[in-house]
N, C-alpha and C positions, 0 to 999 in steps of 0.2 A: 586267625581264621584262615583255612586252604583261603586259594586264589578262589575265584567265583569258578562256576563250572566253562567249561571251552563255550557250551550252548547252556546258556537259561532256563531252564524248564519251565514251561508258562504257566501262566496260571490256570489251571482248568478243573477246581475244585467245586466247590458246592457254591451256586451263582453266579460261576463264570460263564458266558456263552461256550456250545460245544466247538469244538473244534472238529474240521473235518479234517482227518490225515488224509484221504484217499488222494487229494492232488498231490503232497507235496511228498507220499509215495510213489505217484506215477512217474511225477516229474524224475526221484532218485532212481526207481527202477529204469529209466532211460537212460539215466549218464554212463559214461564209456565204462568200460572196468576199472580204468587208472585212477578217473574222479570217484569213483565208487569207493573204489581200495584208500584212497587219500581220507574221504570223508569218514571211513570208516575208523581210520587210524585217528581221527580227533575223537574219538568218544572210548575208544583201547591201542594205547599204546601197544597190541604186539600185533608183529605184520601178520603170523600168521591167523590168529582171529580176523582182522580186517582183512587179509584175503580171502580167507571162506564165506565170511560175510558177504563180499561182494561175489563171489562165486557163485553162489547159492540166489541172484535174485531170476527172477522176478518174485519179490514176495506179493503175498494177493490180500496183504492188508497188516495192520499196525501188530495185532495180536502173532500174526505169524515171524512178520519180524522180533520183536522181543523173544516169542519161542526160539528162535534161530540162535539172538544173542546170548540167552541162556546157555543155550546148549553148548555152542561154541566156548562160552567164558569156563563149562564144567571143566571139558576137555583141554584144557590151557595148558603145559607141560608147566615146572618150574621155572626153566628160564624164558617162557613165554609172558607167566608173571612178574618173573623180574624186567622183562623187557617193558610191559607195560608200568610197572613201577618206576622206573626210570624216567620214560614219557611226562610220566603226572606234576603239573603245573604245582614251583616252589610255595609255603604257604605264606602267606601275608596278612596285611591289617591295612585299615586304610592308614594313609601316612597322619592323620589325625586323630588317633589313636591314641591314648594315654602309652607313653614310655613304658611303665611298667606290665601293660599289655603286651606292650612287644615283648619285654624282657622272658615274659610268662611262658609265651608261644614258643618264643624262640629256645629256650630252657627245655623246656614238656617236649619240642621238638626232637631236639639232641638225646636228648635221654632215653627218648621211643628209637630216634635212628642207630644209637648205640647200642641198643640191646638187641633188636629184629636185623639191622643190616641195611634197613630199607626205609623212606618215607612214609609215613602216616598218610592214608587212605582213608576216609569218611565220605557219605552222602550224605549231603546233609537238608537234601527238596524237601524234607517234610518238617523245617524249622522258619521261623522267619530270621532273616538273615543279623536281627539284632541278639539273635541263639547262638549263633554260630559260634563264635571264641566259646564262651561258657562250653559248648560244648563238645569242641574239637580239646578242650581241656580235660574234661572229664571224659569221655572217649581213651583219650591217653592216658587216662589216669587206673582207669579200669583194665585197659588191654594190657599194659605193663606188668601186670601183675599173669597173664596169661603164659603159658610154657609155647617156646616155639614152635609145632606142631597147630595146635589150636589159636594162636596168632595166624598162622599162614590160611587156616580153613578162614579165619573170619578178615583177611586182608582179603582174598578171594572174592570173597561175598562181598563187599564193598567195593571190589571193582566191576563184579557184575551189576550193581546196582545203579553207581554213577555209568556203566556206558546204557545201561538202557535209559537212563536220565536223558542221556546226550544223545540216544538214537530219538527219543519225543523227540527233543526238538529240534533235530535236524530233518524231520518229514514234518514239524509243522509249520506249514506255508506262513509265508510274511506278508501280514495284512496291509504294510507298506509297498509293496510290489504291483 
């Protein structure tokens, strides 16, 4: 399974309390440029996305930021994607894992990194985490089969998807605080 995401995505599905992003927006649209740009860079790897992102704030609520993220992740050059490929956290298993898990992952791994050039990219907030091998498996197992071109549309898409993951939950405030 990838490593867990940089940030969590919380829970806030159907019977979760709502979550208010408005604070833990204010609070982001307040930090300097530099903490902006940094924080930005844990949810995309490439500096120039996270510098427009934080260029671009004060945003005036969660919806306009993920607009933003989008728009930004369209516009990504190729070596802005490979920059943020490069970025993204090696995958793993917990060390209690059955051997043969590992062996799986780490196989399915090589064999996707030798054909594309690049790490395996998946989001995977809409699974529960005992999904995730299974299907960071089959994931690879389906993509493999895609032509270069149509890999790089759909690694795209999956890196836009995990940084608005990881823009929730870096604007959602910590109930521990």
């Amino acid at each position: 399974m990838p490593a867990q995401p940089r940030h969590p995505v919380p829970a806030d599905g159907p019977g979760a309390p709502p979550v208010d992003h408005a604070v833990g927006l204010a609070h982001f649209n307040s930090l300097p440029f530099a903490a902006a740009e940094a924080a930005f860079l844990e949810c995309c790897g490439s500096l120039r996305w996270a510098h427009r992102m934080a260029a671009h704030r004060p945003y005036p609520d969660l919806g306009a930021l993920l607009a933003a993220s989008d728009e930004a992740g369209y516009d990504l050059a190729p070596r802005d994607i490979a920059e943020a490929l490069a970025s993204e956290p090696a995958p793993c298993l917990h060390h209690d894992a059955p051997r043969a898990a590992h062996l799986a992952l780490r196989a399915a791994h090589a064999a996707y990194e030798s054909r594309f050039g690049h790490a395996f990219v998946i989001c995977l907030d809409a699974f529960h985490p005992s999904q995730h091998v299974d299907q960071v498996l089959a994931g690879i197992r389906v993509r493999l089969a895609h032509d270069p071109d149509e890999e790089r549309a759909v690694t795209a898409e999956e890196l836009r998807r995990l940084a608005r993951s990881r823009i929730v939950e870096l604007v959602t405030p910590d109930p521990l605080r």
